[in-house]
PAVO-872869 format. One record per residue (C-alpha): residue in one letter; x, y, z. Coordinates in steps of 0.02 Angstrom, whole numbers, plus 50000, padded with zeros to 5 digits. Example, Ala and Ser with C-alpha at 12.3 -4.5 7.8 and 13.67 -1.06 7.14 Angstrom:
BEGIN
A506154977550390 S506844994750357 
This chain:
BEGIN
X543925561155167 X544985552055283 X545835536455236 X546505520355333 X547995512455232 X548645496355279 X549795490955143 X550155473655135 X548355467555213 X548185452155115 X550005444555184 X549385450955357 X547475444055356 X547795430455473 X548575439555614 X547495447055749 X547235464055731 X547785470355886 X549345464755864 X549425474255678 X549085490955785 X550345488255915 X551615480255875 X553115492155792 X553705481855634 X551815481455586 X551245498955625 X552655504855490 X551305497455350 X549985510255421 X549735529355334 X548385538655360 X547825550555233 X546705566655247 X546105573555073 X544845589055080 X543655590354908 X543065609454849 X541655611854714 X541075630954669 X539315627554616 X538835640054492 X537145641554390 X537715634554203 X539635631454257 X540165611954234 X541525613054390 X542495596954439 X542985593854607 X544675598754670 X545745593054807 X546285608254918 X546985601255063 X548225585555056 X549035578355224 X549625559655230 X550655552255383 X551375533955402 X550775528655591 X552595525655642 X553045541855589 X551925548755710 X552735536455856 X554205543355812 X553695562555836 X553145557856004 X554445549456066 X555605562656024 X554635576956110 X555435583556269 X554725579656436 X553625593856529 
């Protein structure tokens, strides 16, 4: 499952959402979340679904990575 997260959307709702994506003191509301989901499946065995992978990243964080990469 991947997940969008804009926190604060309802404050936000009127402004254009280009703007949301590029401009810096907006992007710092985005995260984007990856969850994996495992089930073993198993004649007579009641299993519940477990999350097995787990990797969440705020958009500006990202930015941030990049920008501080060296140049090839």
């Amino acid at each position: 499952m991947v997940y969008h997260v804009l926190n604060g959307l309802k404050e936000l709702s009127d402004k254009d959402i280009d703007l949301l994506l590029a401009a810096p003191e907006y992007r710092k509301n985005f995260t984007i979340c990856n969850y994996r989901f495992v089930k073993e499946f198993t004649a007579g065995d009641k299993n519940h679904w477990i999350i097995n992978y787990i990797n969440q990243n705020k958009v500006i964080d990202i930015d941030n990575e990049r920008t501080d990469e060296p140049d090839e």
